[in-house]
C-alpha positions in Angstrom: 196.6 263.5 47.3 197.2 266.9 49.0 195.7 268.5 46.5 192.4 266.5 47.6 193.5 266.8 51.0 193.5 270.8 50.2 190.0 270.8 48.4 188.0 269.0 51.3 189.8 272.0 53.4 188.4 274.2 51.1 184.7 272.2 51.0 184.8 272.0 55.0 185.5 276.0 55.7 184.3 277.7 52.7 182.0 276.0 50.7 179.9 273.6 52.8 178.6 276.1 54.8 177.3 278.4 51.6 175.6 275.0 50.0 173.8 274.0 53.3 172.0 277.7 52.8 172.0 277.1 49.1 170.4 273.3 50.3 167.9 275.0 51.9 167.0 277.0 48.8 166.3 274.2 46.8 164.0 272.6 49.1 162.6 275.6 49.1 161.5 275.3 45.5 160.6 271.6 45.3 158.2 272.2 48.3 156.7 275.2 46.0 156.5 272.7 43.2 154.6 270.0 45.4 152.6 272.9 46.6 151.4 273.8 43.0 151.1 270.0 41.8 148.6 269.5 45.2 146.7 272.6 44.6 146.2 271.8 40.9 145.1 268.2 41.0 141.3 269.1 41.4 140.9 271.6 39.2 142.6 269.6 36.0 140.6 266.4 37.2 137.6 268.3 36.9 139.1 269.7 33.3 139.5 266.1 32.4 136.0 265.1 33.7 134.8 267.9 31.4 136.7 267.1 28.5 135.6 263.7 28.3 131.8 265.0 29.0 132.2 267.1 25.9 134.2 265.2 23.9 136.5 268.0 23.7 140.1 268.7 24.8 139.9 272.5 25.5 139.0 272.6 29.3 142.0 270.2 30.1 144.3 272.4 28.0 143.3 275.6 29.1 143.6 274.5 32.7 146.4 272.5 32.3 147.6 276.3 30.7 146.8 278.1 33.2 148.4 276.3 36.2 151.7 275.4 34.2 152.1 279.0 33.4 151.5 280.3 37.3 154.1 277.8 38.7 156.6 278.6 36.2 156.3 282.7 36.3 156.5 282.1 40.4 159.1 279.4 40.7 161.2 280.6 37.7 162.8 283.6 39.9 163.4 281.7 42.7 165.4 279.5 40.5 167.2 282.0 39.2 168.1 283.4 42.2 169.7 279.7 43.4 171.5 279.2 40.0 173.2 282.3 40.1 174.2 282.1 44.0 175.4 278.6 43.4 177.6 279.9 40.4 179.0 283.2 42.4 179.7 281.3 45.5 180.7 277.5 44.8 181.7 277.6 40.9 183.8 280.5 41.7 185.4 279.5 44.8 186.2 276.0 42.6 188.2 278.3 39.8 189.7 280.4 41.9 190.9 277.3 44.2 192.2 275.7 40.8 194.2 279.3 39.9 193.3 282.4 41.3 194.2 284.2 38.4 191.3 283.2 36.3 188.6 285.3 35.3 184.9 283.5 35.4 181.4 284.9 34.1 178.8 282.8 34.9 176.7 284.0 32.3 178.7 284.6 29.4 180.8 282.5 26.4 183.0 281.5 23.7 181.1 284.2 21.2 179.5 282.4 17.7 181.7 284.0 15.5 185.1 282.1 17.4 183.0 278.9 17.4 182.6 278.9 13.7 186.2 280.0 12.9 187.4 277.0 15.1 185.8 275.1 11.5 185.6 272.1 13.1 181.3 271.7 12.6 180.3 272.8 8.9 176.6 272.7 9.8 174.9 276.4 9.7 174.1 277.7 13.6 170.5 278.9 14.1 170.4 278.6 17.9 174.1 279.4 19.9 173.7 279.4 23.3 176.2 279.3 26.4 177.8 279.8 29.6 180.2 279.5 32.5 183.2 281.7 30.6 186.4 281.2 31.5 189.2 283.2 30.8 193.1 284.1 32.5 196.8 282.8 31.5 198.3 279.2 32.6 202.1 279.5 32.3 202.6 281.5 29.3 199.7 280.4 27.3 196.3 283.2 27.0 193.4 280.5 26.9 189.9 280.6 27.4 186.8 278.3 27.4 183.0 278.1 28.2 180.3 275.4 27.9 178.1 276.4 24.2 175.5 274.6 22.7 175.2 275.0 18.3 171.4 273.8 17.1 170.2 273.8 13.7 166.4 273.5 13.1 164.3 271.5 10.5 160.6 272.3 9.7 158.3 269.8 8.7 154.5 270.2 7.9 151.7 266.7 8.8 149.0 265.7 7.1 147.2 267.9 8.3 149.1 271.1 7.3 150.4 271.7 10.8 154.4 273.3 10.6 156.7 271.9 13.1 160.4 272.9 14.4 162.8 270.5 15.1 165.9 271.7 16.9 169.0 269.5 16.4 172.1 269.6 17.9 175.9 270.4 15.9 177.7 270.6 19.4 177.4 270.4 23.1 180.4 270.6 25.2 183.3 272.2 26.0 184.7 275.0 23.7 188.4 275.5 24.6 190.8 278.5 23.0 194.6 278.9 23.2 197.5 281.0 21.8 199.8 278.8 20.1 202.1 281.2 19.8 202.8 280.7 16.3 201.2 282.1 12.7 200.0 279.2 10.9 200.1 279.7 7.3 197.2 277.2 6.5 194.5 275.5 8.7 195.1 271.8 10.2 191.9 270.0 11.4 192.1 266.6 13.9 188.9 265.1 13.9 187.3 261.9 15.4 188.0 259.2 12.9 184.8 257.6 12.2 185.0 256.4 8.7 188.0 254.5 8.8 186.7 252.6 12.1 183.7 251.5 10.9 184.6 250.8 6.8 188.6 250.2 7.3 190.3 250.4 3.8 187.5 251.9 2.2 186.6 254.5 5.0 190.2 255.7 4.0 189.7 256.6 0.4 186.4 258.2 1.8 188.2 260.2 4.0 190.8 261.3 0.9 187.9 262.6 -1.5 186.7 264.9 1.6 188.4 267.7 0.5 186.7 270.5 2.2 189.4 270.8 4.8 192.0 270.3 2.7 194.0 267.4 2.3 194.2 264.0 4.4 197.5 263.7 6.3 198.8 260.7 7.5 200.9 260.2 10.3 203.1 258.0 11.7 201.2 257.0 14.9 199.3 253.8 14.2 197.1 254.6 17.5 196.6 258.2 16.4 195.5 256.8 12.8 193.2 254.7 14.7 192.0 257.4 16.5 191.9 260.5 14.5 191.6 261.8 11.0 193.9 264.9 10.2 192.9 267.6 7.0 195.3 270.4 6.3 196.4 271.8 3.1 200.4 271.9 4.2 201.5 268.2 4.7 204.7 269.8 5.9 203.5 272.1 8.0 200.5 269.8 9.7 203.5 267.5 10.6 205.7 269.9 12.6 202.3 271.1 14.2 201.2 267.5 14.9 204.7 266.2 16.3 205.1 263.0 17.9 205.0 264.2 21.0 202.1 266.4 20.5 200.0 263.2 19.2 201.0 261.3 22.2 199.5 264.5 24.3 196.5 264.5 22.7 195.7 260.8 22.9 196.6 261.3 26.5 194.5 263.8 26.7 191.5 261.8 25.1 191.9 258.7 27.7 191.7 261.7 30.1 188.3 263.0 29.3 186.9 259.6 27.3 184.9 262.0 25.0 185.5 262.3 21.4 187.6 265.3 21.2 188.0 267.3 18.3 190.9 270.0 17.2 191.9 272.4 14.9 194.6 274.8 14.4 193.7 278.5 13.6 196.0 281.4 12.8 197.9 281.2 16.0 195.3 279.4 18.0 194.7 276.3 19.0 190.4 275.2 19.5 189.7 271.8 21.0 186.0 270.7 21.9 184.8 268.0 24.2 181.3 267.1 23.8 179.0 266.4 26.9 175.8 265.3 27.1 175.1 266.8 30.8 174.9 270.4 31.9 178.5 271.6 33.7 178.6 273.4 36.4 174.9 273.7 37.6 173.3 273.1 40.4 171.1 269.8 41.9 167.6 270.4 42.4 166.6 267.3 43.3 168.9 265.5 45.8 170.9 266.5 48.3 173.9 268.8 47.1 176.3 269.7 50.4 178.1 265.8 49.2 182.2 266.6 49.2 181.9 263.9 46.3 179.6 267.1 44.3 181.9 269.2 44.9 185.1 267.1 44.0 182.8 266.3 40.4 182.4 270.4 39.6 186.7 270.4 40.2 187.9 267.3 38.2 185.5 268.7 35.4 187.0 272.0 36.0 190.3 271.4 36.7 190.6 268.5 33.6 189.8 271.4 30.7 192.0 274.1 32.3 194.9 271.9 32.4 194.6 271.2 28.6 197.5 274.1 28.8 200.1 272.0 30.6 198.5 268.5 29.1 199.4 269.5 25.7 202.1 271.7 26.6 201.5 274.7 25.7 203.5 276.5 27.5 207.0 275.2 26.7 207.6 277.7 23.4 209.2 276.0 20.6 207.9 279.0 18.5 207.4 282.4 18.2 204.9 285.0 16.4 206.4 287.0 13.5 
């Protein structure tokens, strides 16, 4: 409660007056977006009128072209211009309200090469994309974290020789980094258990001839079991990593964030992904966006992956580097 009680201090004095000018921004683009809609009815009804005249769909799509093109080259800047401002002055007043020692760039990430050493997606990256980088110290622990987005793509060709891309996506989500403070001498992966869930006995010995991550541990945490599926080639060692206070942590953590979380453990990090579906941490542009309830949303989401730290307890330091 008085941390709420704080944050509506915070939304009152600091940040409802910058989103009422940041309001008026965005309704500043959607009336330039009627604008062009209005002005380019006529001239794509008479497109359509000639297309049908002629049999042909050229006129529609070069008009159609042409008007798509001259909204987006005049209202892309402006909304650029209203992203960024909404990042500098409410994302970053929201981080630095949650700790002030954090470092955020709005436009940078979790680089490709750390997203693929995490090994928790196999699939090759052809598109890696990202944003909202967040970076500092909770306690003791060095973490970090940004929103990415991993596509592959598939090409296909029709009947009538035409190629086509498909983009498809490996992950979308959260990609959270943290020193464990301890060398690992082999890689431990905790992964959704789908298999055993939906094929029971079966989906088990499935899950024992995937040996690409090593070897399937099992634990003595019947709602873990239920939950997870856990590769590593050091049964001993994936057990004093995964204690059973650590699995209670991270099933915690799960109920927390109802997304499928995934984790692995890296040299001496530890990489945990949360999948989302949405776009953190950007602006509204249609519908009001001064709401406290907004605001209280951008925090929670915030606030919930930043506190993976002291959820999993990170900080208390039952080991140390060599």
């Amino acid at each position: 409660m008085p941390e709420k009680i704080n944050l509506e201090n915070l939304y009152n004095t600091e940040l409802k007056p910058k989103l009422s000018k940041l309001d008026n921004q965005r309704i500043a683009i959607i009336n330039k977006i009627k604008r062009y809609i209005v002005i380019s009815i006529i001239p794509i009804a008479l497109s359509i009128y000639f297309s049908i005249n002629f049999q042909h769909p050229l006129p529609t799509i070069i008009v159609a072209g042409i008007f798509i093109l001259i909204s987006f080259f005049k209202i892309s800047p402006l909304w650029k211009e209203y992203r960024s401002q909404f990042k500098e002055q409410v994302i970053r007043e929201i981080i630095k309200f949650i700790d002030s020692s954090l470092s955020y760039s709005p436009t940078e990430k979790i680089s490709q090469s750390e997203f693929v050493k995490c090994g928790i997606f196999r699939t090759g990256i052809d598109r890696y994309r990202g944003d909202d980088f967040v970076k500092g110290t909770i306690g003791s622990t060095q973490m970090e974290f940004s929103e990415v987005h991993a596509e592959y793509k598939t090409t296909t060709i029709d009947s009538k020789g035409r190629r086509r891309t498909h983009w498809h996506t490996i992950f979308k989500g959260l990609l959270f980094s943290a020193d464990f403070n301890k060398e690992f001498n082999v890689k431990t992966y905790v992964l959704t258990d789908t298999a055993e869930k939906m094929f029971g006995f079966i989906g088990t010995k499935l899950q024992k001839m995937n040996k690409s991550r090593g070897q399937l541990v099992k634990l003595e945490n019947p709602e873990f079991e239920s939950e997870f599926v856990v590769y590593s080639d050091d049964q001993v060692e994936s057990r004093y990593i995964l204690s059973p206070s650590l699995m209670e942590r991270i099933l915690s953590f799960k109920k927390q964030t109802k997304k499928s979380i995934q984790l692995s453990f890296i040299d001496s990090r530890l990489y945990v992904t949360v999948p989302y579906s949405k776009a953190l941490f950007e602006p509204k542009l249609f519908g009001e966006m001064i709401d406290f309830l907004d605001v209280q949303e951008y925090h929670n989401d915030l606030g919930l992956v930043i506190s993976i730290a002291e959820t999993l307890n990170l900080n208390t330091r039952i080991w140390t580097k060599k």
